[in-house]
C-alpha positions, 0 to 999 in steps of 0.5 A: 705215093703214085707211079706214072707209068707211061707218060709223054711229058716231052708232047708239045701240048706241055710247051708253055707250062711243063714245069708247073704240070710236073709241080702238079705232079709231085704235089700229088704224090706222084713220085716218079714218071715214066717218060716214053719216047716214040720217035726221033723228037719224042725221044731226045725229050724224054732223054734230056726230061730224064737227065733234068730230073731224077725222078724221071726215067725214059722209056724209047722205041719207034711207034708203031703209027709211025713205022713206015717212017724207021729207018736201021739207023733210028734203031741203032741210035736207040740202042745206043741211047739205051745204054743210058742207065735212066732208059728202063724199057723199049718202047712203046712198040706194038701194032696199031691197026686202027690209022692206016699210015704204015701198012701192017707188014711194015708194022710187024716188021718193025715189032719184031725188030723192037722185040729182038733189039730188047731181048739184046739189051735184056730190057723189058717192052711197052706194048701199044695195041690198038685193034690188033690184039691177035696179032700182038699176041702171036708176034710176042708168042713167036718172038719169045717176047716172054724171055724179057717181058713187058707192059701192055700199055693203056691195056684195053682187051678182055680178061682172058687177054690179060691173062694171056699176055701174064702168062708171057711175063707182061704186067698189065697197065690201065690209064683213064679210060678205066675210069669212064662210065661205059668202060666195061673190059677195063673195069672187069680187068680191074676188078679180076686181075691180081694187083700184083700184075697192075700197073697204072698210068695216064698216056697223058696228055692222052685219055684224062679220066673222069671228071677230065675226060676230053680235056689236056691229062697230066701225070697228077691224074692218075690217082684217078685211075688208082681209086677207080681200081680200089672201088672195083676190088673193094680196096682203098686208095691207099692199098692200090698206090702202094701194090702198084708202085712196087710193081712200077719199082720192081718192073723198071727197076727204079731204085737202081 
């Protein structure tokens, strides 16, 4: 059996087909998903995805892309919101410095904001970075991000990254980019970072893996990632899906 980490069913790139894409799913074997939210539409999605189906839980936040746009009152609803026994984490929060639609500033601000509003509900984070690893891991260092711990989502950086970010109780999530030819940092996380602080993902409809590469991904996909990550480690298939779904169960809390 296979968990979803972070995946956003509620795109609009599932529009005409959603049912099938989670039939899809289910046959192969991917038990439960994780539906991240990241916006106002995003979110009342993955909300209504969660109470449609019992093997589908939210997660919400505001993105970092997007943080010019946020306003206090987006973030009280999403606390609000978070009450929900089906939303497992904040997020996906984080920086991403590589668009230039929010200015930096704006962008800590409203990480910082995220941090606090999770330490409050005591939920974990899902970390977004994108060409601003410095920076996420001061504000998570500065904030005592440690104290509720998270998912460094779709993680892309250096081992001595991953295992800063595990020294501050973050789990560390690789999707299908670990699965690509020229993938060098993914796959030596792969390979060097304990499973017990692996979790795996798609970020569909996002980074499909190889041999999809560059075409719509979908949650039946991530078995992809899973077998790349038993090829590094000299592992099976079978071993990954089992160590990384009892992270994904234990982190989320999913059999609450």
């Amino acid at each position: 059996m296979f968990i979803d980490t972070h995946v956003h069913l509620n795109a609009d790139q599932y529009d005409e087909d959603l049912q099938q894409v989670i039939d899809r799913a289910l046959e192969a074997k991917v038990e439960k998903m994780v539906v991240v939210g990241f916006d106002r539409k995003t979110i009342e999605r993955a909300m209504k995805l969660a109470d449609e189906y019992e093997f589908i839980y939210a997660v919400i936040g505001w993105h970092p892309v997007d943080a010019i746009d946020c306003k206090d009152e987006d973030l009280q609803w999403i606390e609000e919101l978070a009450s929900h026994p089906k939303v497992v984490a904040i997020g996906e929060t984080g920086l991403d410095y590589y668009w230039d639609k929010s200015p930096k500033d704006v962008q800590q601000a409203l990480f910082r904001k995220q941090i606090h509003l999770a330490q409050k509900l005591n939920l974990p984070i899902v970390i977004h970075n994108r060409d601003a690893t410095g920076d996420v891991v001061q504000i998570l260092r500065e904030e005592n991000a440690a104290s509720v711990g998270g998912v460094m989502h779709c993680f892309s950086g250096s081992v001595e990254t991953a295992k800063e970010c595990i020294n501050m109780n973050f789990m560390i999530s690789l999707g299908g980019p670990v699965t690509f030819k020229n993938a060098r940092m993914p796959k030596e996380v792969a390979k060097e970072i304990s499973l017990e602080y692996l979790m795996i993902e798609t970020d569909a409809p996002y980074l499909a893996p190889h041999p999809f590469r560059g075409k719509r991904n979908e949650p039946s996909y991530v078995p992809l990632v899973a077998e790349e990550i038993a090829r590094q480690k000299g592992l099976t298939t079978e071993e990954v899906a089992h160590a990384t779904t009892l992270n994904a169960t234990k982190f989320f809390k999913l059999d609450v």
